[in-house]
C-alpha positions as CSV (number, residue, x, y, z in Angstrom):
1,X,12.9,16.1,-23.6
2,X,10.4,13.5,-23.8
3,X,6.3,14.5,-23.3
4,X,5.6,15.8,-19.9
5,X,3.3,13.1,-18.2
6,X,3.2,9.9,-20.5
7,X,6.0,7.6,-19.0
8,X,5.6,7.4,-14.9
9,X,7.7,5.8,-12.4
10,X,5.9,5.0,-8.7
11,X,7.8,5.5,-5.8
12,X,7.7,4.2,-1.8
13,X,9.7,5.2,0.7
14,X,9.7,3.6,4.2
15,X,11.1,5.7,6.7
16,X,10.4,4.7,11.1
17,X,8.2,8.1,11.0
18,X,6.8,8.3,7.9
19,X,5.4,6.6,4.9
20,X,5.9,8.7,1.5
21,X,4.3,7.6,-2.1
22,X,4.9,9.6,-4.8
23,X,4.3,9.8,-8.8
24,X,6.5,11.5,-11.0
25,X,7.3,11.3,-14.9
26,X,10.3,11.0,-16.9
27,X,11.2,14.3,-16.6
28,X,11.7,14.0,-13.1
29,X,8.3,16.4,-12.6
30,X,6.4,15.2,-9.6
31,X,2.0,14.5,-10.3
32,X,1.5,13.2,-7.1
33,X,2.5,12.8,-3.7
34,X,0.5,11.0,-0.3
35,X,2.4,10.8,2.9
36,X,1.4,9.0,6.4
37,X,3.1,10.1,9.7
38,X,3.3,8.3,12.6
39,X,5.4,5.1,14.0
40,X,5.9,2.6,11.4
41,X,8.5,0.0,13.8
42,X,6.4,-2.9,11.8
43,X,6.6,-3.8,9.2
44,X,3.0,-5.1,8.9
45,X,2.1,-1.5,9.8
46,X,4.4,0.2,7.4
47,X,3.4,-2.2,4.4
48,X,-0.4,-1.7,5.1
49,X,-0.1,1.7,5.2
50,X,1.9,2.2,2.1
51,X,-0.9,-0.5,0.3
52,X,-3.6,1.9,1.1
53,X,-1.6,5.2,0.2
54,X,-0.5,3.0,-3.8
55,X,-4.6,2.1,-4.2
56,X,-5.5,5.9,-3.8
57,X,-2.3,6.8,-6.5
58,X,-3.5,4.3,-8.8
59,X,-6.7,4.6,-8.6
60,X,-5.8,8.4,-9.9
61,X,-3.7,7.6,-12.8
62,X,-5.3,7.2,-16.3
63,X,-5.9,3.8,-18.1
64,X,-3.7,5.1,-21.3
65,X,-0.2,6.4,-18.9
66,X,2.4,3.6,-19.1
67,X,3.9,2.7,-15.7
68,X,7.7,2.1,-16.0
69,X,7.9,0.2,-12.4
70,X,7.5,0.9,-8.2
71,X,10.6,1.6,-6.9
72,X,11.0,1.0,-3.1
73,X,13.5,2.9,-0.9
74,X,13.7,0.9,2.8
75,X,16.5,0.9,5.5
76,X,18.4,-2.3,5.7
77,X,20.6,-5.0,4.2
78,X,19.6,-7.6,1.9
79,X,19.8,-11.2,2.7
80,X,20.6,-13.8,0.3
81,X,17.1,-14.5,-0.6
82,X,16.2,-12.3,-4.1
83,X,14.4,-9.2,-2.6
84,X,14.4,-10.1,0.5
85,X,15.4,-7.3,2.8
86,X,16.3,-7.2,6.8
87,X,15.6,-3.5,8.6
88,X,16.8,-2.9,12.2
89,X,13.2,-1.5,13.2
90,X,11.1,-4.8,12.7
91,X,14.1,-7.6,11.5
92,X,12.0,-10.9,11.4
93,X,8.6,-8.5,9.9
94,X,10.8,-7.4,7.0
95,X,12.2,-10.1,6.5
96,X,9.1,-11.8,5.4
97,X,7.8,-9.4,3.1
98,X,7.9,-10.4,-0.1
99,X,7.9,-7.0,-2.5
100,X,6.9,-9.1,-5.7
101,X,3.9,-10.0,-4.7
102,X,2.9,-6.9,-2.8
103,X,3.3,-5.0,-5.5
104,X,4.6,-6.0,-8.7
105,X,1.9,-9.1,-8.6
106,X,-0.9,-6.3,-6.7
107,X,-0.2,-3.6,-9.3
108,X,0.9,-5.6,-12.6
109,X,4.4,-3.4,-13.0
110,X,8.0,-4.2,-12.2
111,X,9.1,-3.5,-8.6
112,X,12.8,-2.8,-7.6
113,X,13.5,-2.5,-4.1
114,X,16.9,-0.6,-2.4
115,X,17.9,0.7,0.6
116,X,17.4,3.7,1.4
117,X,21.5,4.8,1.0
118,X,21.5,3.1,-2.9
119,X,18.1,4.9,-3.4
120,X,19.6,8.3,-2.4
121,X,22.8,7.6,-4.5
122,X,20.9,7.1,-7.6
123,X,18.8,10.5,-6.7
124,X,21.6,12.3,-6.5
125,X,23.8,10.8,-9.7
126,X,20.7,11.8,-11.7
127,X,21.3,15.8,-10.2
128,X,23.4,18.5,-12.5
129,X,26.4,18.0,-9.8
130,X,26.0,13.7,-9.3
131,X,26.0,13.3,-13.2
132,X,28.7,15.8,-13.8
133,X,31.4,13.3,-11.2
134,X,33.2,10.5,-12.3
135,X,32.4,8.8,-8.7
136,X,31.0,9.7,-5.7
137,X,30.2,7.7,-2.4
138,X,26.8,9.4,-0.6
139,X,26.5,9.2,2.9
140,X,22.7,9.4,4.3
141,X,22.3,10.9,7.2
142,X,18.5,10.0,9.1
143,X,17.3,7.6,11.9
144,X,20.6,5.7,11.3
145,X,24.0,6.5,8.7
146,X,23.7,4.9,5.2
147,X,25.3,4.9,2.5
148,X,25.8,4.3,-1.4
149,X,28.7,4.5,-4.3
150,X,28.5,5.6,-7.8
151,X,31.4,5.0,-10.6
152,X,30.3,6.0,-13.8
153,X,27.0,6.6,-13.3
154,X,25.9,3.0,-12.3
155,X,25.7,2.1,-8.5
156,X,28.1,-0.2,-7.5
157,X,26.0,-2.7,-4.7
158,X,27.8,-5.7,-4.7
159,X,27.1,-9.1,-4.6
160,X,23.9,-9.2,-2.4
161,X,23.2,-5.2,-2.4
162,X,24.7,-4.6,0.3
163,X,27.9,-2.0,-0.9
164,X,27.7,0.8,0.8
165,X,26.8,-0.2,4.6
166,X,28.6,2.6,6.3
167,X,27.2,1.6,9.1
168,X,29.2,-0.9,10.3
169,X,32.0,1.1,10.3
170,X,31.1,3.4,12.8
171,X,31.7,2.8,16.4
172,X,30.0,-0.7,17.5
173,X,28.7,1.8,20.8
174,X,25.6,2.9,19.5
175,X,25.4,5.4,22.7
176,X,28.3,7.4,21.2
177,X,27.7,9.9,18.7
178,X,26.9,9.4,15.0
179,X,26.0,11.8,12.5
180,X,21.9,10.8,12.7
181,X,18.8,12.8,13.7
182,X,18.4,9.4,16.0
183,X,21.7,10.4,17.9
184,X,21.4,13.8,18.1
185,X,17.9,13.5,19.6
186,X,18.9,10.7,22.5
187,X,22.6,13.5,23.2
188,X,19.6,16.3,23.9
189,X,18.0,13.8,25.8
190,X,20.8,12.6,27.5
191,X,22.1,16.0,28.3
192,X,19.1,17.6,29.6
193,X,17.4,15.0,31.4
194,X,14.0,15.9,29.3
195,X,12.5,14.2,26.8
196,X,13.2,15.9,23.0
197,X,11.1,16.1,20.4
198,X,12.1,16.6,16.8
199,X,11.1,20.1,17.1
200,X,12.7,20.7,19.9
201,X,16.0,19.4,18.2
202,X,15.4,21.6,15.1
203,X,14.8,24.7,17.8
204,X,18.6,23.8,19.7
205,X,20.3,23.6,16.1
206,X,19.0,27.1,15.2
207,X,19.4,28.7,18.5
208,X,23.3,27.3,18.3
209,X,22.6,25.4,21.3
210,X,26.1,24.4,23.1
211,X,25.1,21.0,23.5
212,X,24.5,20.5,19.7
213,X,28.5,22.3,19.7
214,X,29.7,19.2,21.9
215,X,27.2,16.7,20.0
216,X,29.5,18.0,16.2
217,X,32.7,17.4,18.2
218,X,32.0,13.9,18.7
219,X,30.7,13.5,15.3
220,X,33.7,14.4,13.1
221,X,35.5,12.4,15.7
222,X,33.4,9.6,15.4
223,X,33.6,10.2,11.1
224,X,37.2,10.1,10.6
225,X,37.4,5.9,10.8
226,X,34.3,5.6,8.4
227,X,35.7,8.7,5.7
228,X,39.2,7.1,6.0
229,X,37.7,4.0,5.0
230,X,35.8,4.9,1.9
231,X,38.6,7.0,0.7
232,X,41.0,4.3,0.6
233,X,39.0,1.4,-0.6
234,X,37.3,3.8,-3.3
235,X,38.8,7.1,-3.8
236,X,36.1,8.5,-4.9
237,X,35.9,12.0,-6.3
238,X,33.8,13.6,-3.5
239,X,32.0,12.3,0.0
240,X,28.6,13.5,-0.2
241,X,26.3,14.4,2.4
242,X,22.7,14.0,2.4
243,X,19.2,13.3,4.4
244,X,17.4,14.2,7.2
245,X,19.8,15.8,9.6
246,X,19.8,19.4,9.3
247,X,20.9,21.2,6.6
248,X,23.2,23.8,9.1
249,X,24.5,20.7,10.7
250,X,25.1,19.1,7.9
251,X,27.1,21.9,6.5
252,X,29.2,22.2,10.1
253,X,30.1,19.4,9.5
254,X,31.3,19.2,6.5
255,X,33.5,22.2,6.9
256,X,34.8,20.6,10.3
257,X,35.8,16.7,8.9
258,X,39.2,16.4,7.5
259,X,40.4,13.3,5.5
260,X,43.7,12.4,5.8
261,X,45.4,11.5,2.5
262,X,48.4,9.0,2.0
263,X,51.9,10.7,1.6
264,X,55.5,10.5,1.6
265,X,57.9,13.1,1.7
266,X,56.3,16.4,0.0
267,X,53.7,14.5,-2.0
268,X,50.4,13.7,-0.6
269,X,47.5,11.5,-2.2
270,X,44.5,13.2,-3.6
271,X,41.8,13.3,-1.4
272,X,38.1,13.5,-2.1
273,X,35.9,16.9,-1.8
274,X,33.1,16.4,0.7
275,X,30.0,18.2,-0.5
276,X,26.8,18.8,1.0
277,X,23.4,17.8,-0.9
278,X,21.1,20.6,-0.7
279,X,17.5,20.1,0.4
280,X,16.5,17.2,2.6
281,X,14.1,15.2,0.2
282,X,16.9,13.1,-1.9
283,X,15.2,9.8,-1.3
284,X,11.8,11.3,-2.9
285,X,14.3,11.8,-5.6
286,X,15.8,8.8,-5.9
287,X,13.2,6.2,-5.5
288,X,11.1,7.2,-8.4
289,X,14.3,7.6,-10.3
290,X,14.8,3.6,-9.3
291,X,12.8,2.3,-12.5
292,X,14.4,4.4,-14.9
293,X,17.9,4.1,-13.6
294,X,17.4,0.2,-13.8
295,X,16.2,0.3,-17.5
296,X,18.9,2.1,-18.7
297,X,21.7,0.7,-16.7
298,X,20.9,-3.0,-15.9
């Protein structure tokens, strides 16, 4: 157990509602935490935004506390320029951003910069349950699906970074259903004919609203190509579920999804548990984890 509060990690996370920054130690034990609300689409916007909210957090951590590095959690794929990250809300904006000089250069620390399903992988291998599996693939589940795989405790990303885009592998319709706060919001919409808030989705999930019945349906039908997928080109040891959606609806589904295993005559392939991440704030986890996780594993 190292000294509560010397060694700090800095974390950002971009989300199309919401702009998080957070401080926590080594230990994992959060100091501080500023959040903005609101429509961050650009990423001028987004960036400012999260500027402002890192001069107030570092402008309230002491001269002697030794900063191990910003990590940055943003949805997207990386291009083949180093850092350089596209996101579906603002693709040229992003695109330009160079993370290095916005912060690393602004703040004098190390930055390291994932998307948003690698970030929530590396949250979750650092829980009791993540560190205790031999591999896991993570699917996130918020405006969009994505995604992240762990073997051994180090993230497997690829190439470029971009391992894990689950994405893609769901239907190429983006009106049919997909396991995302995004989808089940526009289904509501869609159904009723009235515009739906985010509270208003939380309200027909607890009220077991028929709609949100047909809306899972769709979902585990719409899962089975993506599952099927990761379980053949990985076999990982369980499928985890994490994010924004709803924790009941996470957990329906879950119990609903079935993954099909390889078999031939009486024996069948072992197939991987799918497991649901409790509480909805795994990115908060992971991107201050990002610093640390590098230093020890890269």
């Amino acid at each position: 157990m190292l000294n509560s509060g010397v060694f700090l990690c800095v974390g950002v996370v971009f989300e199309h509602d919401r702009v998080t920054v957070l401080l926590d130690d080594f230990n994992r034990e959060q100091l501080l935490r500023y959040r903005e609300e609101g429509v961050f689409l650009s990423a001028k916007k987004a960036t400012d935004v999260a500027v402002q909210l890192l001069d107030r957090l570092f402008a309230n951590i002491d001269a002697d506390k030794t900063i191990l590095g910003i990590g940055v959690s943003i949805s997207g794929f990386f291009t083949n320029v180093e850092g350089q990250i596209c996101s579906q809300q603002d693709p040229l904006g992003w695109s330009t951003i160079d993370f290095q000089d916005m912060f690393a250069m602004r703040y004098d620390c190390q930055c390291f910069v994932e998307n948003d399903g690698n970030a929530a992988s590396i949250g979750f291998s650092l829980t009791k349950t993540g560190s205790a599996m031999q591999s896991f693939f993570l699917l996130l589940f918020t405006l969009d699906v994505g995604g992240g795989f762990v073997f051994e405790g180090r993230l497997v990303d690829g190439a470029f970074g971009n391992a894990g885009e689950v994405s893609v592998l769901f239907n190429s319709n983006g009106n049919l259903p997909r396991p995302t706060i995004g989808s089940l919001q526009q289904y509501l919409i869609d159904a009723t004919g009235k515009n739906s808030t985010i509270e208003d989705l939380k309200a027909a999930v607890a009220a077991d609203n028929p709609i949100v019945d047909s809306w899972v349906i769709s979902c585990v039908e719409s899962m089975k190509y993506p599952l099927k997928a990761i379980q053949s080109l990985l076999d990982p040891t369980a499928i985890i579920f994490a994010g924004r959606l709803p924790l009941k609806l996470q957990e329906t589904l879950a119990k609903k999804t079935d993954i099909s295993s390889p078999s031939f005559g009486n024996l069948s392939a072992p197939k991987p548990e799918i497991l649901v991440s409790k509480g909805n704030n795994i990115l908060e986890e992971g991107v201050t984890s990002i610093p640390a996780f590098y230093f020890f594993h890269r």
